[in-house]
Each structure stands twice: as C-alpha cells, then as structure tokens.
C-alpha positions in Angstrom: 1.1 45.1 33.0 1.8 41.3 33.8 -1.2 40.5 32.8 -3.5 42.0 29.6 -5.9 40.3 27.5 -5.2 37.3 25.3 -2.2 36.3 27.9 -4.9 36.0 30.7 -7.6 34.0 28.3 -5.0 31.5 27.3 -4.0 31.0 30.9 -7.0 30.4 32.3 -7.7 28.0 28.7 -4.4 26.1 29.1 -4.8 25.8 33.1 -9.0 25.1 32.9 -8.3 22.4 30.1 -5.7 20.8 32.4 -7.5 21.2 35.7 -10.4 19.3 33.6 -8.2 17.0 31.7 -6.9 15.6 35.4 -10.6 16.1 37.0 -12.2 13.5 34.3 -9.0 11.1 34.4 -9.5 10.8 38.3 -13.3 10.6 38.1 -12.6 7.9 35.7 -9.9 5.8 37.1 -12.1 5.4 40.5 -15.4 4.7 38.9 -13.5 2.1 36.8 -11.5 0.8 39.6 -14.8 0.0 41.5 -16.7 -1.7 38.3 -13.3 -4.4 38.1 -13.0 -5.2 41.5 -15.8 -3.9 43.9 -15.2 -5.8 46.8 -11.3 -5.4 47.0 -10.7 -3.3 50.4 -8.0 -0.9 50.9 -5.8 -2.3 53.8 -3.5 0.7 54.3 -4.3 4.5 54.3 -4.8 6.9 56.7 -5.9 5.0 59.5 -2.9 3.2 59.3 -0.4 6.1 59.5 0.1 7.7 62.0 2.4 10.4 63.6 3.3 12.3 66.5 5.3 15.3 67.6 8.2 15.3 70.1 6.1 17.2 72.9 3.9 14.7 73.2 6.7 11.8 74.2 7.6 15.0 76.4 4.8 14.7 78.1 4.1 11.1 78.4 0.7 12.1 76.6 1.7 9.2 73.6 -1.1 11.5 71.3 -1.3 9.9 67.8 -2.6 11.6 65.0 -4.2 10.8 61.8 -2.9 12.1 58.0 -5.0 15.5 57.1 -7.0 14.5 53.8 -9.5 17.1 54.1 -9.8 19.5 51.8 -9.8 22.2 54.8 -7.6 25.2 53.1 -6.1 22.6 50.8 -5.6 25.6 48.6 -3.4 27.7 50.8 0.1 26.6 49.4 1.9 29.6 50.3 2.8 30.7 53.3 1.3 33.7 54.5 -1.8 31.8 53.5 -1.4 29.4 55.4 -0.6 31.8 58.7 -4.2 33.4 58.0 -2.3 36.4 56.2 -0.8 37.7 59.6 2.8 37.8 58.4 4.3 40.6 56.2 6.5 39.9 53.6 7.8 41.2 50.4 5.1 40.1 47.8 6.1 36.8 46.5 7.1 32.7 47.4 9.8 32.6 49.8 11.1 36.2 50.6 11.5 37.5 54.1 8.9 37.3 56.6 7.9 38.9 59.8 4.7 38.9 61.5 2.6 41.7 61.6 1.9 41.2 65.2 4.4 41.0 68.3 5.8 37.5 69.0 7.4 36.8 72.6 10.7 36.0 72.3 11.0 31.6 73.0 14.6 31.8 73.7 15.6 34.0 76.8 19.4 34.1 75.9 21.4 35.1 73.2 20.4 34.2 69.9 21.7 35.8 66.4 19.0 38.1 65.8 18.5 37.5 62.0 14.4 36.0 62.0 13.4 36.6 58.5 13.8 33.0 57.2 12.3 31.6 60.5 8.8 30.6 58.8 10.5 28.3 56.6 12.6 26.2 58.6 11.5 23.0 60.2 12.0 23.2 64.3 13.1 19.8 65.9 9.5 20.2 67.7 7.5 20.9 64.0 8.8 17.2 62.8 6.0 14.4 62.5 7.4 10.7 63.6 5.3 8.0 62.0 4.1 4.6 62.8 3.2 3.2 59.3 2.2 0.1 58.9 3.0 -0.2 55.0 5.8 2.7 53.6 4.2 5.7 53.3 4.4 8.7 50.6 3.4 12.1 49.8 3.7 14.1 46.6 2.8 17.4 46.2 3.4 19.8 42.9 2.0 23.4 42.9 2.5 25.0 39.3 1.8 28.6 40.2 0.9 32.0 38.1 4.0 34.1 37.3 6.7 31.0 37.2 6.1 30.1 41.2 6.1 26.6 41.9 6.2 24.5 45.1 7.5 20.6 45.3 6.9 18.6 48.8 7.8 15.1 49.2 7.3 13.5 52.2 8.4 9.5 53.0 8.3 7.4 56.0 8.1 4.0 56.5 8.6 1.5 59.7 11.6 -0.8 59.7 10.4 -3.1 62.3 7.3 -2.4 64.7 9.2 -0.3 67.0 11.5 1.7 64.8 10.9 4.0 61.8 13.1 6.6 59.7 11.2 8.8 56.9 12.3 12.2 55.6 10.8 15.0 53.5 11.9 17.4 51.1 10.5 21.3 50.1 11.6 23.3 47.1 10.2 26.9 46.9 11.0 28.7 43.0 9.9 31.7 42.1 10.1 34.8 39.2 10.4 38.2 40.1 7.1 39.3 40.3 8.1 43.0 39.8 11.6 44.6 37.9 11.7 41.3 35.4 14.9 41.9 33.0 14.3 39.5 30.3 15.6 35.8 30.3 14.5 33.0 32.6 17.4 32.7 34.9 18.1 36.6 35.2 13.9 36.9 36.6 14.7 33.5 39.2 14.0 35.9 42.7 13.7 32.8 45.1 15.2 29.2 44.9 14.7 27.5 48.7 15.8 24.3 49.4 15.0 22.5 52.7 15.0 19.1 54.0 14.7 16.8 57.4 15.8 13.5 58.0 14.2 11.7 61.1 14.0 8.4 63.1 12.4 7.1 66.0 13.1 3.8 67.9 11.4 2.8 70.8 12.4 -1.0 72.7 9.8 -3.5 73.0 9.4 -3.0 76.7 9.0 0.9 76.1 11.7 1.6 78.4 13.7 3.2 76.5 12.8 6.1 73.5 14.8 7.9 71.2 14.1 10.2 68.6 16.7 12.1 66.1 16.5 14.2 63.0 18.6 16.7 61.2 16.8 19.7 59.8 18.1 21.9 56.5 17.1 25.1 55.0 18.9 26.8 52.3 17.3 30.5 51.3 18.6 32.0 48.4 17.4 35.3 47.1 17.8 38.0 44.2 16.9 40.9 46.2 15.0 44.3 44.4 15.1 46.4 46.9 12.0 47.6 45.7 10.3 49.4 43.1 11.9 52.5 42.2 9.8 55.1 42.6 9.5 58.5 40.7 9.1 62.2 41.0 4.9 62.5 41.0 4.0 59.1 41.6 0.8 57.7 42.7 -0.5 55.1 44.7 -1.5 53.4 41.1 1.5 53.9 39.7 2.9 51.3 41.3 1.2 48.2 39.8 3.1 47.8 36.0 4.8 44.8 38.1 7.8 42.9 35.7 7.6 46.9 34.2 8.4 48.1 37.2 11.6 49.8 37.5 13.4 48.3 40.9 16.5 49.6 43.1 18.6 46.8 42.9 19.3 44.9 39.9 22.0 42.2 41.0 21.6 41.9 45.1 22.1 38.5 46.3 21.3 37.6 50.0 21.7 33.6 51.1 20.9 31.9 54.4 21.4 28.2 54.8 20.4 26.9 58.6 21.1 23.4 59.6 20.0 21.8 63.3 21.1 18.1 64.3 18.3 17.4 67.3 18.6 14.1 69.7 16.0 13.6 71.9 15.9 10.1 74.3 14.4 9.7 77.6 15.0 5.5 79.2 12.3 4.6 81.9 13.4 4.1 85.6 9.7 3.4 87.3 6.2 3.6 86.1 6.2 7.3 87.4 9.7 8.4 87.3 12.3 8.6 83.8 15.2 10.6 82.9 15.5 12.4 79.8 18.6 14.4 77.5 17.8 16.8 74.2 20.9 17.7 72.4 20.6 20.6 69.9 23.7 21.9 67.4 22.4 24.6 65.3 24.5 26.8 62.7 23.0 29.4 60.8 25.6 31.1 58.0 24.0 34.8 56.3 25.4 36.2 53.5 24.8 40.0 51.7 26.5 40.1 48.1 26.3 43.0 45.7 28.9 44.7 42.6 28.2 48.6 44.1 30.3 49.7 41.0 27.4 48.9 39.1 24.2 51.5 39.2 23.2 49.5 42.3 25.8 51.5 44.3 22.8 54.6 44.1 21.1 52.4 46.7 23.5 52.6 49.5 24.5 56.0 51.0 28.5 54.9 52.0 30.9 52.4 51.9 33.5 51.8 54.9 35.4 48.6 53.6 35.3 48.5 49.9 33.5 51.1 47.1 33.2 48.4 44.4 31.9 45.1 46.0 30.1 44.8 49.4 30.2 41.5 51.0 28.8 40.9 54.2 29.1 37.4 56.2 27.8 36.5 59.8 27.8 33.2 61.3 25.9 31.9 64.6 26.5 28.7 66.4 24.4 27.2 69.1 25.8 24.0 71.2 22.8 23.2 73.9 22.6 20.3 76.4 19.9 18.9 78.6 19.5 17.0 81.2 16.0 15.9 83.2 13.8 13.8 85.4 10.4 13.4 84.3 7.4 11.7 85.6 3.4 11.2 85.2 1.3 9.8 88.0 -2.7 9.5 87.4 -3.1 13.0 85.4 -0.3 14.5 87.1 2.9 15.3 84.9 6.2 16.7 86.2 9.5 17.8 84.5 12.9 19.4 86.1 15.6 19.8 83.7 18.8 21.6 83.7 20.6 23.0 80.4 24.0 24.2 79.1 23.9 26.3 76.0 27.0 27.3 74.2 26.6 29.8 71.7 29.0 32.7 69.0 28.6 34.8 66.5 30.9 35.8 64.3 31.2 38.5 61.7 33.4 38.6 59.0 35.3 42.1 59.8 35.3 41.8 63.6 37.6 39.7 66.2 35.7 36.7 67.3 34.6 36.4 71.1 34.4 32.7 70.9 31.7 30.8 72.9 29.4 32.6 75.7 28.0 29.9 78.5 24.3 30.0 79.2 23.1 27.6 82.5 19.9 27.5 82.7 17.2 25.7 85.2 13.6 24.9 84.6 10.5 22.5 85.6 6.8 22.1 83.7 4.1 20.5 86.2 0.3 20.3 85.0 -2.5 18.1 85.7 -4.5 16.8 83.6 -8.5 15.8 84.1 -9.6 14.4 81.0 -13.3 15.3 81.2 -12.3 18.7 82.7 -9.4 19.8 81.2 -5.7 20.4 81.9 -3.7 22.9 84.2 -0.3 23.7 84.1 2.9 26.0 85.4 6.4 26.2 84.0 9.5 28.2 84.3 13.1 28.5 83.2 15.8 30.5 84.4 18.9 31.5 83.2 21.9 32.4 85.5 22.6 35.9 85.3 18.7 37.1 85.5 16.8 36.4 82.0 13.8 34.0 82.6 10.3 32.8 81.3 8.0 31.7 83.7 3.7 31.0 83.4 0.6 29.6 83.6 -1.6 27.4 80.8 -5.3 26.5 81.2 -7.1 24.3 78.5 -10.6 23.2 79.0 -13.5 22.7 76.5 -14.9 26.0 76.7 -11.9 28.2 78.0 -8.1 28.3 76.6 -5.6 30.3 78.5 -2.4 31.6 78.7 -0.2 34.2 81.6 3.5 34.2 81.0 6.1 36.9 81.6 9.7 36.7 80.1 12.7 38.7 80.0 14.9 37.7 77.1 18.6 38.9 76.1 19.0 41.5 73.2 20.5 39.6 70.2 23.7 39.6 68.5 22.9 41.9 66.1 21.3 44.1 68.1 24.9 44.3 70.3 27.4 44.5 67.8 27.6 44.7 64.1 30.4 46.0 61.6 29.9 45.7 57.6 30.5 47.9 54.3 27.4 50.0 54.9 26.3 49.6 58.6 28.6 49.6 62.1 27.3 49.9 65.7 28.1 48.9 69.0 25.4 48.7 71.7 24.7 47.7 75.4 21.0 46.9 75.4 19.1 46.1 78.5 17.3 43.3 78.8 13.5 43.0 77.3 10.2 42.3 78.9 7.4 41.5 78.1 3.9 40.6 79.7 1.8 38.2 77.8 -2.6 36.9 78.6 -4.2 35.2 75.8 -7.4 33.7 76.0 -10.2 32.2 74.1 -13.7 31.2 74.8 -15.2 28.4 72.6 -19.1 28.7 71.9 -20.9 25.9 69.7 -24.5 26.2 69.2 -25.9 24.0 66.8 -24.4 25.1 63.2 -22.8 28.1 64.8 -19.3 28.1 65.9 -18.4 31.2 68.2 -14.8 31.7 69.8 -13.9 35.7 71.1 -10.6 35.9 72.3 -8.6 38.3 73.7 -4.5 39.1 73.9 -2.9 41.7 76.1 0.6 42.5 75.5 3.0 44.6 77.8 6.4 45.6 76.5 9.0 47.2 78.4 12.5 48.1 77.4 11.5 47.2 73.7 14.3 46.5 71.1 13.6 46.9 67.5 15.4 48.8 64.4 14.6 52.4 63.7 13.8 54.5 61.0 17.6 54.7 59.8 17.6 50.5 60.2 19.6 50.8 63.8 18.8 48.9 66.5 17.3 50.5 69.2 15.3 50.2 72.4 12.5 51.7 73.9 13.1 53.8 77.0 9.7 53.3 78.2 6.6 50.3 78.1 3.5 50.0 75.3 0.6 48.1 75.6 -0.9 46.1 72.7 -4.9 45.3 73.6 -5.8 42.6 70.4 -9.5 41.2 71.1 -10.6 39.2 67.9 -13.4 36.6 67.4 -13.5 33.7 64.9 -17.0 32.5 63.5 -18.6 29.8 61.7 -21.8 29.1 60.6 -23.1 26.1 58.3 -26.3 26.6 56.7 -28.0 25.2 53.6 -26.9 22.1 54.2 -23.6 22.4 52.2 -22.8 25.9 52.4 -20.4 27.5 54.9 -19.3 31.0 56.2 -16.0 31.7 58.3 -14.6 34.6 59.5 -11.8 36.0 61.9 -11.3 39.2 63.1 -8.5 41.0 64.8 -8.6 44.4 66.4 -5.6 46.0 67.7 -4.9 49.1 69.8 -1.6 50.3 71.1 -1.1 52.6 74.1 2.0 53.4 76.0 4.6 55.9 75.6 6.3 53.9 73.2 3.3 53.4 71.3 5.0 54.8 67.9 7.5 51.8 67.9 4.8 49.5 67.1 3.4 49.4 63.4 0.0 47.3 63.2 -3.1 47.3 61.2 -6.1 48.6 63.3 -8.4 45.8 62.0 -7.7 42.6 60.0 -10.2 40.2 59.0 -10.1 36.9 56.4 -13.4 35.6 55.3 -14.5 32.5 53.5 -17.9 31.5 51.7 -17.9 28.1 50.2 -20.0 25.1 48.7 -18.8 21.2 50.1 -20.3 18.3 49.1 -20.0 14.7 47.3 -20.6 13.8 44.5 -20.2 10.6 41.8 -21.9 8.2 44.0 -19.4 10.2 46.6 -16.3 9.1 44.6 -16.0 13.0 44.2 -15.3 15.4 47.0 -15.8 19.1 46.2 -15.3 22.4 48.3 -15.5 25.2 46.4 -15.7 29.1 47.0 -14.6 32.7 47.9 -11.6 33.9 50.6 -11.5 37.5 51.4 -8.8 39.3 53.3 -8.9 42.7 54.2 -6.7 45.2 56.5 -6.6 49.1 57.3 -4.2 51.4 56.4 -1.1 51.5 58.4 2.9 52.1 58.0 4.6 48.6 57.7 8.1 48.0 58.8 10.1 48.7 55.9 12.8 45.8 54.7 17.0 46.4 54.7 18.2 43.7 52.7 21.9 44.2 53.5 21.4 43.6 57.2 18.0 41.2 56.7 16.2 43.5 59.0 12.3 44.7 59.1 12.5 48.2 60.5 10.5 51.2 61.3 9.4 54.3 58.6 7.2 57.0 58.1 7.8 58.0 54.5 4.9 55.0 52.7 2.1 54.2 54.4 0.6 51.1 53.0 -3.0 52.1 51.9 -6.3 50.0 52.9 -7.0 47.1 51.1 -9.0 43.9 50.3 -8.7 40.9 47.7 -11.0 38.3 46.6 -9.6 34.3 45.7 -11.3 31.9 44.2 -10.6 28.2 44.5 -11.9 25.0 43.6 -11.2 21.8 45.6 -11.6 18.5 44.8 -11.0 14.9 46.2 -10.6 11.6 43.9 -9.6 8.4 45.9 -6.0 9.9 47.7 -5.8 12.2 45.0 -6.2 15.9 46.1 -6.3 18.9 43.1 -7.1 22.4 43.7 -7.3 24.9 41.0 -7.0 28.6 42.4 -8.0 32.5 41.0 -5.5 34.0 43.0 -6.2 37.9 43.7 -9.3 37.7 41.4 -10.4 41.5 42.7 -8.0 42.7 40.2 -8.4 40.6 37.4 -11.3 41.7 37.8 -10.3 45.1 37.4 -12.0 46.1 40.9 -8.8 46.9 42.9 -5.3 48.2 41.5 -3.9 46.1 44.1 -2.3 46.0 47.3 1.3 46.7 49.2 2.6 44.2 51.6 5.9 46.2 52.7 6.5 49.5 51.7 7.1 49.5 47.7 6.9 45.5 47.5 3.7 44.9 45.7 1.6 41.8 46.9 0.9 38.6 44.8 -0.8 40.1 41.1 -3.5 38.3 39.6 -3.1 34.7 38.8 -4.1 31.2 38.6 -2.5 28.7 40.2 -3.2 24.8 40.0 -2.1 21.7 42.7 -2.1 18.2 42.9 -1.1 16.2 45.8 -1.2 12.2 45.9 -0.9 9.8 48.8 0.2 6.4 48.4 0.3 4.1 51.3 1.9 1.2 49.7 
C-alpha cells in the first residue's frame, strides 16, 4: 500500500510541523509589523488591481473586477476540484479530462476532435487584463502527497496609465500514483507546462482599444493504461496503488497547443465602433510506444510497424473577424462576419490542405440595470451548421434556450495509425439546450434549484471498440439540481449541490452518467489575533452512484463507451485548514481522509484508474503589490 503506518505519522509530523512553523512566522511578522509602525497605511493591494476579461470590452460593459483573496475553496488546487468534481479523469494532476456531463459543442465547424487537454489550456476569453497601479505579483507553490506539485506565477504591471503587459506561468508535476517502478524519474507520470503573455493598450481619448496575448500549453504524459487486472479480482483488489501492476510500462503521449489572439475595436461615434479578432491556433498530438517490449500485449494489431508505434496529428486554425458594434442607453448590438481556415493532418495520410468556413453572426441584448438583462444571438455558417439562442439574467431568474448544429470533427472523419484506421461521413449534430436557475435568499439561507434539459440528435461519440460513431436516433438528458447554503452559529456554514440526471431516448445507452452527484461542505470561518488571522476550516464530501464511465484509449486520446467495469458507488471525506496572514494565503489539506481513515477502500474515477489515495497536501500563495 502507498501508505502504512510510520510513513503516514511522519508525514503528517513533517507537513504539521511545517504548516505550524509557517503559521507562527506569519502570525508573527504581522503582529510585529504593526507594534514598529502602526500608522503606516498600505497604498497598493487589491483595491488597486484590477482586471477584466475580453467579453466585457465586447460588450462595452467596461466590468472591473477585484483580486480574489478569500479563502472561498482556496484549498481546491487541482482541477477536478475546482470544477465541483464533475469531470472524469484518470486519478491524478494533469491526465486527461472529460466531463462527466454533455457539453454543447462552442464551435459549429470543423475542429480536430482531440478535447482531453482542453481544461488546462488558457482560452483568449479566460485571460485577465489588469490595471495596476504599482506592478503586481502572485506566487503560488502547492507541495502535494505522493510527489504532486503545482507552481503558478502570475505578473502584471501598467506601463503607462493606458497600457499594461503581464503574463503568468503554470507547471503541473506529478508521480505515478499507481504501477511505480522504482527511481524518481522512471515514476514522473505528468510534467505540464503552460504559459500566456498579454497586453492591453487603450488611447487617452478611448477611441481606440487593443488587446493581444499568446497562450501555451505543453502536456506531457507517461501513460499506464491502467491497472492490470487479474484472473479473480475484486473490487478491493484494486487499491495496492505504486503495487499495482499496470498495462503499459513505457507509453508516452504529448500535446503542446499554442493560440496567438488579437482583439482591437477603434471608436467611430458614441454608439457605433468597428471591431477585428484574429485567432491562429495549432495544436500538435503525439502517441509513442516500443511494442517490442511486453507493452505490445496491450494492443491487439499493428498495420505500419510491429516494433515501434508512432502516431502524429496536427490541426491548424487561421480565423478572421470583422464587425460593427454599438451600445445605446442599455441597448447593445454586434454584427460580425468571419473567415476560418482550418487542416488537419496525419502523419500516414495525404494532406487535404485548408477547408474555408464563412460564417455570419449578430448578439443584441438590453440591459436594465435594476431589472436585469435580455439577449439573442446567432451565427451561421455557409453550408448549414449554426448556433442560435436566447439569455435572460435577472436577480431572481438566470436563463438560457439555444439550439446548435455543429460539424463532426476530424477525427471523427478520418483517421489512419499503427493500431486504428477508419473513414467516415458523419451527419451533422444537434443538440437542444434550456438551463435555468432560480435564486432564493432568505435571511442565512441561500436556495437556487435549477434545471437543464438536453436534446441530442444524430449524436457522435466513440463506441465500445474506441470507433467513432453516431447515433441513429435522439436522447434526452433531464438534469434538475439545487445548490444550498445556510450560515448558522454565527461562524459556521453548510453547502451543498446536488445533481440528478435521467436519460431517455432511444439512444439512451450512448450516454454514461451518474444518477446522482452531490459535494457537500461543513466549515468553521472566523478571525482571529486581533483579526490579523483569518481561518476557514472544515469538511468537503463528494459522493456519486454507481455507473459505467467512459473508458480512456490512450493511443487515439479518446474517452469512449464500455460495459465490462462499472465504477462502483462511492464517497470521500477532505479535510482542510485555511488561513489568511496579511497577503499571505496557506492551506494545509487531508486529502481523501475516508480512507486513511480506513472507512472506504477507495474509489474509481475511469474504469481501472484509481482516484487520488490518501494524502496531505500543503499551499502557500503570496501577493505582493509592489
């Protein structure tokens, strides 16, 4: 087992005594820094940094938002936490992801088809532009259980009043958490890399606005394939971890993504401006494994080469657009027009070279400030795909109608590689979206029920024998859910969300998702020190029925249907401990205490991937504003 008796106490001693160590050093440092010079005042910090997000320029909203230093879910460094443990993915820091439930497809033309590594990259629309007044830093470190760590450093800082350029920088490492073989760089399972460089200048008269920034992502991954099982196996069998026996013992899979993103709009009247976005986007796959080796047990034939399979694809995306925009009293309006070039290549096929996408769209909403907002959009590509729907936001009611019918990607079409080849001439997919949510407050309880209702016709996925395919027939996915929230004894807190799902339809079968999923949290907040010392502390719960997950095909990066393991029922307990010093944040974390607590085995997040194991991971992150 990875972890047994003394290794667990000195853990906990070595990571307690630090957590401390840095707890009384913070708690000191404030308390003295307050005795020296009590009446110095802090001119920078949050107040005076400030970001935004490109939609918002979009929209000639101008909505400015303050730095997060809450400790709201500070202790949630990884990233199915942080998505409220509604993505699947294969049990540790930075492996591929999917999300349990269906996602409408954003782009209705062709795209490359390979999703797994979407979660990690950083969209042209996720980037934050600041307006510092002083440079501005962030630091983060998480030191995780098992040799996982997390790095995030974020800088920004204005060059004059109207223009800024900051950057920030992610690196994801993680052991093998199951299937270790022995010295530190043979049990390295993830090292992720990603960046973004940004600017934003705007001219004194506000005329004219630009925004850049060039996005990076490098995924690399030593790929299991699994655990191994064996002849009589049980459910329980499966948790010995790094004992575990795995079914791929030198698999290497890479993906490195890079977008270059220009956005600039220049001011023709007080209600009327014109506007381009430029996006180029490459995104280079690679499969790499020595099948000579016992690996080659794992695959059931070889077309190209019996010793070494080596699979490369390549997608390119060249998109253009053009627009007038405008915003009169409440009333916003967009038309825009846009040419997307796009290929995909494969290393043993003929290229096509570029396909042509035109495309036509508008957004129009109005917006009543005491009211809410309402709005309609559309795009439409020539040849029949579109998106088109409805938004309502008010304080009590959020809503959303859309239809879209989206192309089937490339490699869903056509694919040729050492173990896999197909050719395909898909229809196009549809699918029918309503989401809604009521908001409820009433005193110190906070209610929201919402509901989504999810028509899919002509739905493309991969099989049980990892194939594309497609639904001759619609399914209907019927998700109401509620979140709650209740305060009570002053500084204690309860929060909950729960999702139920059922699926009905002739295609039913092709969707795999958990009848019920709920997360719960029961925590303590409060101040203490003379309130130089900010603590949240407490319990999250997660729990989710039994159901078949999507299996994972590492040579083709696909999640795809089975019947052969269905993932058992199952719960886990974390504890955490939060704390705020000054611009200091620290969290110390019991991660899956259930089963160091011997009360669970454990848990499954894809067929024979086991989830996180027991551990205790520790964080720090540190603002500076100076």
């Amino acid at each position: 087992m990875l972890f047994k008796g003394n290794y667990i106490i000195l853990s906990v001693q070595k990571k307690c005594l630090l957590f401390l160590f840095l707890l009384g050093t913070l708690i000191t440092n404030e308390i003295s820094a307050q005795i020296l010079d009590d009446s110095t005042k802090q001119v920078y910090g949050p107040t005076t940094t400030r970001y935004f997000y490109e939609s918002s320029v979009v929209q000639e909203r101008d909505t400015l938002f303050t730095l997060d230093t809450t400790l709201i879910d500070f202790h949630h460094f990884g990233l199915v936490d942080r998505y409220e443990r509604k993505l699947q993915n294969l049990g540790n820091l930075g492996t591929a992801t999917r999300n349990v439930y269906l996602e409408t497809p954003e782009v209705i033309g062709l795209t490359s088809g390979f999703n797994v590594y979407n979660y990690y990259f950083h969209r042209p629309e996720s980037i934050r532009y600041y307006d510092t007044r002083s440079p501005y830093s962030k630091i983060s470190a998480v030191f995780g259980g098992s040799r996982r760590s997390v790095v995030d450093v974020d800088y920004s800082r204005n060059i004059t009043p109207q223009w800024n350029i900051g950057g920030d920088f992610t690196r994801i490492t993680a052991d093998k958490q199951i299937g270790a073989t022995g010295t530190s760089n043979e049990n390295r399972q993830t090292f992720s890399t990603s960046y973004d460089i940004y600017t934003h200048f705007i001219t004194a008269d506000s005329s004219y606005r630009v925004m850049a920034n060039v996005s990076r992502l490098k995924q690399q991954i030593q790929e299991s394939g699994g655990i191994q099982p064996s002849d009589g196996d049980a459910i329980e069998d499966f948790f010995d971890y790094q004992e575990e026996e795995v079914r791929l013992g030198n698999a290497r899979s890479v993906e490195l993504r890079v977008n270059y993103h220009l956005y600039h709009q220049y001011r023709l009247t007080n209600f009327t401006g014109l506007f381009h976005v430029l996006d180029y986007q490459t995104q280079e796959l690679e499969y790499i494994n020595d099948i000579s080796t016992p690996d080659g047990e794992f695959y059931d034939n070889a077309y190209i080469d019996p010793e070494l399979t080596s699979e490369k694809n390549l997608f390119k995306a060249f998109s253009n657009k053009l627009g007038i925009k405008g915003d009169m009293g409440g009333f916003f309006y967009q038309l825009h027009y846009k040419r997307r070039d796009v290929a995909f290549y494969n290393k043993y096929l003929p290229s096509s070279g570029f396909e042509v996408e035109n495309y036509g769209g508008f957004d129009i909403s109005y917006l009543q400030p005491r009211v809410g907002q309402l709005g309609f959009f559309g795009e439409y590509l020539l040849g029949g795909n579109y998106r088109t729907g409805a938004r309502l936001t008010t304080k009590w009611l959020e809503a959303t109608v859309q239809r879209t019918r989206s192309e089937a990607p490339y490699i869903y079409r056509r694919y040729f590689g050492n173990h896999d080849e197909w050719s395909n001439d898909f229809d196009p997919m549809v699918t029918d979206e309503l989401n809604g949510r009521i908001n409820v407050e009433l005193g110190p309880i906070i209610f929201r029920p919402r509901l989504s209702i999810k028509n899919v016709n002509r739905y493309l996925y991969f099989d049980e024998t990892a194939r594309p395919a497609q639904a001759g027939s619609f399914a209907q996915i019927l998700s109401p859910g509620v979140d709650f929230r209740v305060n009570f004894l002053r500084n204690l807190h309860f929060e909950s969300d729960v999702t139920y799902t059922a699926v009905t339809g002739n295609s039913r079968d092709n969707f795999r998702i958990p009848d019920v999923l709920a997360n719960a949290s029961l925590f303590y907040t409060n101040f203490l020190f003379q309130e130089k010392l900010q603590i949240r502390t407490g319990l999250d719960g997660h729990f989710r029925t039994a159901y078949f997950a999507h299996a994972y095909d590492p040579i083709i990066m696909q999640f795809h249907l089975q019947n052969d393991f269905e993932i058992p029922q199952y719960y886990f307990v974390d504890f955490f401990l939060n704390f705020k010093v000054s611009d200091a944040r620290v969290f110390f974390k019991i991660t899956n205490l259930t089963e160091l607590a011997g009360l669970t085995d454990g848990y499954f997040t894809t067929p024979i991937y086991t989830g996180q194991p027991g551990s205790i991971d520790f964080g720090i992150t540190w603002l500076f504003y100076d």
